[in-house]
N, C-alpha and C positions, 0 to 999 in steps of 0.2 A: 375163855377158850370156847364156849358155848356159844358164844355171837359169833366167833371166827367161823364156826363149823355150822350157824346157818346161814353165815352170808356166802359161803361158798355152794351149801345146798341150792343158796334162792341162786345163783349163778349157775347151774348145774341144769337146773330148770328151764331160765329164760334161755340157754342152746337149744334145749328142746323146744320151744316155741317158737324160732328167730331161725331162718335158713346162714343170716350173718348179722352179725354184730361187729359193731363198727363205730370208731370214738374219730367225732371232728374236731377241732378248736377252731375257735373267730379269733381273731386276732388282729391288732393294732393300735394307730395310736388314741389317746383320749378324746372323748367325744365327735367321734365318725360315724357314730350309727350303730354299732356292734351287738347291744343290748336289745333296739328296736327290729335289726333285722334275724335275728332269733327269737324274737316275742312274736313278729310276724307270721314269721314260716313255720312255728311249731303252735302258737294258739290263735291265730288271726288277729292280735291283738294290736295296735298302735300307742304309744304315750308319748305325746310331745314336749312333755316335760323333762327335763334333764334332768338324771342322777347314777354317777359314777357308779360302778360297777367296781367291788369291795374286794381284789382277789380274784375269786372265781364264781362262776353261778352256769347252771347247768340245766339241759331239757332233752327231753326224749321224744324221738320221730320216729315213727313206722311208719313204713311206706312199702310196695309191694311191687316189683320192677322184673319184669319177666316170667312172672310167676314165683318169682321167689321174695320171703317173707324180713326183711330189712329194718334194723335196730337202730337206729342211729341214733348216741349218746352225745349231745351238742355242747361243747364249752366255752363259756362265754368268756374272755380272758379281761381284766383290767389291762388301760393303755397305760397308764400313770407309769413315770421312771422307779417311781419308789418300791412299786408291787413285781417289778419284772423280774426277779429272785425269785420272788414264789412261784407268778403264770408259769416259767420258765419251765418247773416239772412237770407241767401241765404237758407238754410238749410229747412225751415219752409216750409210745403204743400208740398214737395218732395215727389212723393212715388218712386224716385229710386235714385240709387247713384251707377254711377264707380269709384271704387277706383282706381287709376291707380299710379304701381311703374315702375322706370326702374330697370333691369334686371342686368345694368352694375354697377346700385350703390346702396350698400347694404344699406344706411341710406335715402335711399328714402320707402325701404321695412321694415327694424326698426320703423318706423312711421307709419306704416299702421294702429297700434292699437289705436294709439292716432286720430287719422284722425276717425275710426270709433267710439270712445266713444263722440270726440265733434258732428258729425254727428247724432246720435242715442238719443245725449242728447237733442237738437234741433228739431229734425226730428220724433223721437219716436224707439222703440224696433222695429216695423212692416215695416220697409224701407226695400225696397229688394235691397243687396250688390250686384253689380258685381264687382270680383277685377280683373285688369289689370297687366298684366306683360307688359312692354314695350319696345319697340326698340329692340326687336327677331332679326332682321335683325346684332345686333354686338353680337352674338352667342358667338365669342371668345372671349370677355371679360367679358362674363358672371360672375355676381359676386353675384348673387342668384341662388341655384338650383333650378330643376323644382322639386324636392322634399317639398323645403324648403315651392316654393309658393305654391303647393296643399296638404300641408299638412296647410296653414295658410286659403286657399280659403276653407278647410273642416271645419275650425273653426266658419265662418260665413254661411256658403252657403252648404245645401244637393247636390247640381247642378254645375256640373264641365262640362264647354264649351273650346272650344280651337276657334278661331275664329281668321281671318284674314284678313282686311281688305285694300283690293285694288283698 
């Protein structure tokens, strides 16, 4: 009862320090990039090495956007069929979600629609999409157009960003 009553205190806390707090999940299918582009954008970090992502795994970004002070609780979700029961809760209190496909393999982007109706079903109709194209850097084996993906990112999303991070 005592860990209950100070995990709510240390929550109690971070409202007072955080203008908003705000829970994203990554989502998609296995080995798209999902792990490196949350290792990127929250430690600058890169691993070229591949390793599955176990469930869930989690990071925290602050950032400060108008003058106001921004929390954002990032989750990294497993793509694997077997783990999608668990990510699944993951889903819940989300107000964002990047979809993220690779670029080089067309049944990571074939799923995109399945990925957002279990997301939306969980999550609610109000979740703001961002979809990810990934791994730009193998151009030449590109096996999605950039037609293909902004013609699919107009399906969900009025808002088309091209973003790069390094």
């Amino acid at each position: 009862m005592k860990e209950v009553r100070e995990n709510k205190e240390k929550r109690e806390r971070e409202k007072d320090l955080y203008d908003y707090v705000t829970k994203i999940i990554i989502i998609g299918e296995s080995n798209v990039g999902k792990t490196n582009i949350l290792s990127m954008y929250c430690k600058g970090e890169f691993n070229d090495s591949f390793k599955s992502t176990l469930g869930v795994e989690f990071s925290i970004k602050n950032i400060i956007v108008k003058d106001l002070n921004l929390r954002m609780q990032i989750w990294d979700t497993a793509g694997q069929e077997r783990f999608r029961s668990v990510t699944n809760v993951f889903y819940k209190n989300s107000t964002g979600a990047f979809i993220v496909f690779d670029i080089t393999r067309f049944s990571s982007f074939s799923a995109i629609d399945k990925w957002i109706k279990d997301l939306k079903d969980v999550a609610g109709e109000k979740i703001c999409i961002i979809l990810i194209g990934n791994k730009s850097d193998l151009e030449e084996h590109r096996a999605v157009s950039k037609e293909e993906a902004l013609n699919k990112a107009s399906q969900y999303s009025k808002y088309k960003i091209k973003l790069k991070i390094q």
